[in-house]
C-alpha positions in Angstrom: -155.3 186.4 -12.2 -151.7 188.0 -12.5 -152.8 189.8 -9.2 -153.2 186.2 -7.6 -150.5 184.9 -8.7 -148.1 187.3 -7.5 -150.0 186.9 -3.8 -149.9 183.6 -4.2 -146.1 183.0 -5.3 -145.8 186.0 -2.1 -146.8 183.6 0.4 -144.8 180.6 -0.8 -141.4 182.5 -0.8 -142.2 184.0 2.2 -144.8 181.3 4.3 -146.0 183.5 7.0 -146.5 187.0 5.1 -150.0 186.6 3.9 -151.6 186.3 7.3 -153.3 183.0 6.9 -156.8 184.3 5.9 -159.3 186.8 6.2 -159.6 189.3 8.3 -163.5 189.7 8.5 -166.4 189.0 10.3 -166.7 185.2 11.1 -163.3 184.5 8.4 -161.0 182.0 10.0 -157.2 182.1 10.3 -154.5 179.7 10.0 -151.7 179.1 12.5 -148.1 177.8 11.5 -145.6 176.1 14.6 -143.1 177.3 15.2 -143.8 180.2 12.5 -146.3 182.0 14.3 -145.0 181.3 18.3 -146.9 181.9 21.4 -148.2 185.2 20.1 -151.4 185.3 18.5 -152.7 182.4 21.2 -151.6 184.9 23.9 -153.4 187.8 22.3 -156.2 185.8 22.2 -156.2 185.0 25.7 -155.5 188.5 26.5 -158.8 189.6 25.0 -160.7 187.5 27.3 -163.3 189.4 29.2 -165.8 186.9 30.5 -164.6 183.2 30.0 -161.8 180.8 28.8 -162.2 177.3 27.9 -159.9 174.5 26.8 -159.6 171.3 25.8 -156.2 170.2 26.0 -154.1 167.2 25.8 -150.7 168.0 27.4 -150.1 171.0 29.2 -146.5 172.3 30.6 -145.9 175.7 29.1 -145.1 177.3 32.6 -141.5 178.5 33.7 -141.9 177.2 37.2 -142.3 173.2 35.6 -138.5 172.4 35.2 -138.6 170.7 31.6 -136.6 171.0 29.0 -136.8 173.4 26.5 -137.7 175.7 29.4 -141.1 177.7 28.8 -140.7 181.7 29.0 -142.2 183.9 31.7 -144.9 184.7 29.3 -145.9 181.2 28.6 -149.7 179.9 27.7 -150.2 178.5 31.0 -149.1 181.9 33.2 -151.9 184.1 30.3 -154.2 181.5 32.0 -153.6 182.1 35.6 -153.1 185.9 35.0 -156.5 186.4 33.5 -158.4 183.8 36.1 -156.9 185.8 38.9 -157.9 189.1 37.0 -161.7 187.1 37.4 -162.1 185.1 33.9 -163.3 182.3 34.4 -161.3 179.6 33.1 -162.1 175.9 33.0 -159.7 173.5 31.6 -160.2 169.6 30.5 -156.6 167.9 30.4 -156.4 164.2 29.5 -156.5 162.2 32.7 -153.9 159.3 31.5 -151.3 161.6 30.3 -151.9 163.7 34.0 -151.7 160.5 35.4 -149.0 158.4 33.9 -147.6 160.1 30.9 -144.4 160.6 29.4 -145.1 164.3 30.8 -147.1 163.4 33.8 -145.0 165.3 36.5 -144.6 168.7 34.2 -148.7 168.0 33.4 -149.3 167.7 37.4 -147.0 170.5 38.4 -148.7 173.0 35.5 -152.4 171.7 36.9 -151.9 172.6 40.7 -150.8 176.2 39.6 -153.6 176.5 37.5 -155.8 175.3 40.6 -154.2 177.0 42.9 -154.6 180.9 40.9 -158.2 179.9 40.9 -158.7 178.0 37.2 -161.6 174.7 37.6 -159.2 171.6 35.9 -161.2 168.3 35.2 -159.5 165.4 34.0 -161.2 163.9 31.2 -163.7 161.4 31.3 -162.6 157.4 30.6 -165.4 157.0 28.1 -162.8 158.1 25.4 -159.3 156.3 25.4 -157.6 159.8 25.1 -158.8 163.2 25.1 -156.6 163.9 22.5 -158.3 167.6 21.4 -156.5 171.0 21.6 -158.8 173.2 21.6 -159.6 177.1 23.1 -163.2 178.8 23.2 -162.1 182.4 24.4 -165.4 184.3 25.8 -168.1 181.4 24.0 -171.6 181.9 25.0 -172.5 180.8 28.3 -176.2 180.0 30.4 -175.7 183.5 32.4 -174.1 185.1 29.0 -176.2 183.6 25.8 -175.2 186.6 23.5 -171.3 185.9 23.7 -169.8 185.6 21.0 -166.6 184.6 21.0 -163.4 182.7 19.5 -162.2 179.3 18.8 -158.7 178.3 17.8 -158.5 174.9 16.3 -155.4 173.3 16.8 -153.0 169.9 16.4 -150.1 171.5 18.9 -150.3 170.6 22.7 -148.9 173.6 24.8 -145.7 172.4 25.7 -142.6 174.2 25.3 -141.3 172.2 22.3 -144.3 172.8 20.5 -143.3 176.1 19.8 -140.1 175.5 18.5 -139.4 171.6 17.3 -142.5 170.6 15.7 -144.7 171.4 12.6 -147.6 172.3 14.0 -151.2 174.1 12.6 -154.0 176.1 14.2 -157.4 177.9 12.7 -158.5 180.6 14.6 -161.9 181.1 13.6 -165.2 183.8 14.9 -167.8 182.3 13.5 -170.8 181.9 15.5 -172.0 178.4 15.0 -168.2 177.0 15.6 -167.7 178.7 18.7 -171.4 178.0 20.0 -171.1 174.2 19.5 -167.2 174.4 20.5 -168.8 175.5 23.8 -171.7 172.9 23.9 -169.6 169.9 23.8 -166.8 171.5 26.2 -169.0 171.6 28.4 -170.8 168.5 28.5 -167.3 167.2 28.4 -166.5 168.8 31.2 -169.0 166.9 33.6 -169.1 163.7 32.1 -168.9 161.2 34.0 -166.3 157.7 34.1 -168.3 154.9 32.7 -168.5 151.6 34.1 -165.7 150.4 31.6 -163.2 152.5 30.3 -162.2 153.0 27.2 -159.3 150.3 25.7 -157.2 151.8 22.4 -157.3 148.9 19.8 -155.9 149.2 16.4 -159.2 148.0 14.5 -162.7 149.0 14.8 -163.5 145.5 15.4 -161.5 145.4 18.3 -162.6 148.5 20.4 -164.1 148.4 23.6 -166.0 149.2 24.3 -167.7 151.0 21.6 -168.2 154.6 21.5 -171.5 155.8 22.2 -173.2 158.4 21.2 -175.1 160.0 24.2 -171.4 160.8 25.1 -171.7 163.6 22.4 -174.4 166.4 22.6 -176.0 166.7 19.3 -173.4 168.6 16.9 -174.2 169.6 13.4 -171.9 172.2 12.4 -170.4 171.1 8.8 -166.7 172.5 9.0 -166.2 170.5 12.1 -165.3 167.2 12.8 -165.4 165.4 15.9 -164.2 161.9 17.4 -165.5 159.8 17.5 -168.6 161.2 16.0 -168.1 162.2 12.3 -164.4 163.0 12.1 -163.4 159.5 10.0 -166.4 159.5 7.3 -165.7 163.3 6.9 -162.3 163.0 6.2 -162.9 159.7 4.1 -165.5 162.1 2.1 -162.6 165.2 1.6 -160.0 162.2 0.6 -162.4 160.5 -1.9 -163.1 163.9 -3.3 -159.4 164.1 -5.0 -159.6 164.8 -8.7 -155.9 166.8 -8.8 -154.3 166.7 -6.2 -153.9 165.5 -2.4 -151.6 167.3 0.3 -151.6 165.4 3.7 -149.3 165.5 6.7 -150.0 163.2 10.2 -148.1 161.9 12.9 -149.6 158.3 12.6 -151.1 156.4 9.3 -152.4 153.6 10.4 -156.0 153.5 10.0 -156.5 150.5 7.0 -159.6 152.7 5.6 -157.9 156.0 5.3 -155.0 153.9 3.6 -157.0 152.2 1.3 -158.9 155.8 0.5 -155.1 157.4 -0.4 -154.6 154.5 -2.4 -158.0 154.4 -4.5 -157.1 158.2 -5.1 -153.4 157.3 -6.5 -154.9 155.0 -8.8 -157.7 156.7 -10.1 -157.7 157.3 -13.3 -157.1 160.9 -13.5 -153.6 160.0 -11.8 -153.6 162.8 -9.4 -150.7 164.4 -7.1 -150.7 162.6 -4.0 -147.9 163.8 -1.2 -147.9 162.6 2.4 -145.3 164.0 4.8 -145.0 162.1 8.3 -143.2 161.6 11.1 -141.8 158.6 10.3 -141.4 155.5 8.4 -141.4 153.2 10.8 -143.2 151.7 13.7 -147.4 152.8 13.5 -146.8 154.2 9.8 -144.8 151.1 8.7 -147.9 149.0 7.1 -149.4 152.2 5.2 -145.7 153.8 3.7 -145.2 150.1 2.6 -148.6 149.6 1.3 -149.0 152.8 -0.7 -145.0 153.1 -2.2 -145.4 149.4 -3.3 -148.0 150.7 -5.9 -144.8 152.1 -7.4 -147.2 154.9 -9.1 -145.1 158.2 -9.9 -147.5 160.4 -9.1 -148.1 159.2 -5.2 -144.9 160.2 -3.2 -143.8 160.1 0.9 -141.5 161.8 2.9 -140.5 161.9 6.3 -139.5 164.6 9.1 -138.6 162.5 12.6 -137.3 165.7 13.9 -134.5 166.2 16.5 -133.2 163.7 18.8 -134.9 163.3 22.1 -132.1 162.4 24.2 -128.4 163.4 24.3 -127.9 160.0 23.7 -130.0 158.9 20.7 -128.4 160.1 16.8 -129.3 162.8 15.4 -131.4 163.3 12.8 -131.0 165.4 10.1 -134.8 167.5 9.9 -135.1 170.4 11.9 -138.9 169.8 13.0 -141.0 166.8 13.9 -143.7 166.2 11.9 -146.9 166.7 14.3 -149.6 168.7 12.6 -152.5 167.0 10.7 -153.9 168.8 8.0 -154.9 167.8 4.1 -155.5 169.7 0.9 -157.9 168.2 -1.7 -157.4 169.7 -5.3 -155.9 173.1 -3.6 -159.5 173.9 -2.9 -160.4 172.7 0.4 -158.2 172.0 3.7 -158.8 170.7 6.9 -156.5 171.0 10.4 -157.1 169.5 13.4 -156.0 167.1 16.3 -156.9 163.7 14.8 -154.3 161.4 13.2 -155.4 158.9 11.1 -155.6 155.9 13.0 -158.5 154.3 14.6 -157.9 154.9 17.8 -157.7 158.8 17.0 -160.9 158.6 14.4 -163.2 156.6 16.7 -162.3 155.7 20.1 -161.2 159.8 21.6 -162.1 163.3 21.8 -161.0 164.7 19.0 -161.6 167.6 17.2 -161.0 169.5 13.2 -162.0 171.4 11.3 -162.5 172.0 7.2 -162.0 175.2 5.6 -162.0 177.1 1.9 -160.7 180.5 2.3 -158.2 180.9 -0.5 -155.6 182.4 1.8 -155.5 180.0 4.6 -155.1 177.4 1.4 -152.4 179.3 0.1 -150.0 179.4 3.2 -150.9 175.8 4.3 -149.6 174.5 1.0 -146.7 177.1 0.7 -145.5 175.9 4.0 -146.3 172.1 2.6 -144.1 172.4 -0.1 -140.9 174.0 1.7 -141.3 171.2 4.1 -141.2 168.8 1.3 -138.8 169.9 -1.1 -135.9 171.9 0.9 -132.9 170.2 0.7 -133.0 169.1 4.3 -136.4 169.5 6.0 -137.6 166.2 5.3 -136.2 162.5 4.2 -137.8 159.7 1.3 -139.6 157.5 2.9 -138.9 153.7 2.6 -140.7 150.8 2.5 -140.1 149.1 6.0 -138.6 145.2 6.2 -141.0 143.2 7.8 -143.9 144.9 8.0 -147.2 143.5 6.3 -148.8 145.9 3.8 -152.6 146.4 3.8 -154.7 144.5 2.0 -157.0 147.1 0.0 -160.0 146.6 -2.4 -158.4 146.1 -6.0 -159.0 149.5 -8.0 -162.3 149.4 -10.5 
């Protein structure tokens, strides 16, 4: 126990010393923006031999896309051209409306005809989901020609955009365990040719308003437990880890929104164990709004939010004063058991795209997530109090039992 302790108290002083995990067969690892860098994705690219796939949202990390931060020469998307012009084969899915119309659109289009033209295969996503919102590698998965591959998956919430390695809070699991990477692969790939239905996609707020609905032979058959996918399983999965909470809950998102993932949080505040509840997000206004003035009008001491809005976009908008944006999504349910991944808790994220997360136990991945959790939290500086937000209507939730 003293032994653990010390690891433990180890990896909170020093967040990125304890390596995030295990190191055998099949044991996953955790990644920390901007901690961690470019590095162990570009190792892992490095080690291709036979095949790369990704699933990515936004995609700019090239030094020839003019963009600002700048990417370096050894960027994510110049390991993918160097390996498909040393013969990997490398397929890439990148969300068609953010290629197409996006804040990023002309950096997104610029990084995809240079990945074309070194010889990568880049789809744009299908329409039946209203974003392809996932970030995620395979690195040499199994393949019809290749059964016996067995591969790497990293996990992530980070796009690969220059900024992502330095201005946001960001996580990644990079795991080699079999049945991940096999049905990583299996869905890439029918991903990868499916088709534009008749009707595409529309984000709504509210399950009741999405259409159309998501439908299920838009999914090959997936079954692995640690993973969740929209809009399969990811929102009653994370509803099950939430409801779980006897001690404690650590969650950070982008966007709270969702009213059933609010109304979870808030059954687990007032539970009658009183556990620790702490939510750190990227702001308090706007899509987050209803649920920060919904849960801190409990007034219950043990539930507490702050905020990290990160760096000023513009030269001309104010600055302020947190060093990161909040982007990652991850939770922690009574220290035991933690999930990263791309969904946000809304219900666009949860059941209208591609999404894709993943739970995990290993007591050292845990460890750091929570260590870098708590710095995050409590530094004078990294993050703000929330505050309830004028005007904005709280959620009506079932009253406790």
């Amino acid at each position: 126990m003293r032994t653990f302790l010390f690891v433990l108290l180890s990896c909170a002083l020093t967040l990125s010393g304890c390596g995030g995990g295990g190191q055998g067969p099949g044991l996953p690892r955790l990644l920390v923006e901007p901690d961690d860098g470019r590095g162990p994705i570009l190792e892992a690219i490095a080690a291709a031999t036979d095949n790369i796939r990704l699933t990515i949202y936004e995609i700019t990390d090239l030094q020839a896309v003019v963009q600002t931060p700048p990417a370096p020469a050894a960027g994510v998307a110049q390991a993918l051209i160097d390996k498909a012009r040393r013969g990997v084969t490398v397929r890439v899915i990148v969300d068609q409306y953010e290629y197409q119309s996006g804040s990023s659109a002309i950096a997104i289009q610029q990084t995809v005809a240079a990945l074309r033209d070194a010889g990568v295969t880049v789809n744009l996503s299908s329409t039946a989901f209203c974003y392809t919102h996932q970030k995620t590698f395979v690195i040499d998965g199994p393949t019809a020609a290749n059964p016996g591959l067995r591969g790497t998956a990293i996990i992530m919430s980070l796009n690969l955009m220059p900024g992502y390695f330095g201005g946001t809070r960001d996580y990644a699991v990079v795991t080699t365990d079999p049945a991940v990477v096999q049905e990583a692969s299996r869905v890439f790939d029918a991903d990868f040719v499916l088709a534009n239905p008749r009707s595409a996609c529309w984000a709504a707020h509210t399950p009741a308003a999405t259409y159309p609905p998501p439908y299920p032979s838009d999914t090959p058959p997936v079954s692995e437990a640690s993973l969740l996918w929209s809009p399969v399983n990811s929102k009653p999965k994370l509803l099950q880890l939430i409801g779980s909470v006897k001690q404690s809950l650590v969650l950070t998102t982008e966007e709270l929104g969702d009213n059933a993932m609010v109304c979870a949080i808030q059954a687990v505040a007032q539970s009658p164990s009183r556990p620790s509840v702490r939510i750190l997000l990227s702001g308090d206004t706007g899509s987050n709004g209803s649920a920060v003035t919904t849960l801190l009008g409990l007034g219950l001491p043990n539930l507490s939010i702050r905020i990290m809005p990160g760096q000023p976009t513009s030269p001309g908008n104010p600055p302020v004063p947190t060093p990161l944006y909040m982007h990652g999504k991850q939770a922690i349910a009574d220290g035991a058991q933690g999930f990263v991944g791309s969904e946000n808790l809304t219900n666009t994220s949860l059941i209208q795209n591609r999404e894709l997360g993943t739970l995990f136990t290993d007591p050292g991945m845990i460890a750091r997530l929570e260590a870098v959790f708590t710095a995050d939290f409590s530094t004078p500086g990294s993050s703000l109090p929330a505050s309830p937000c004028p005007g904005c209507q709280p959620i009506a939730c079932p009253a406790a039992p």
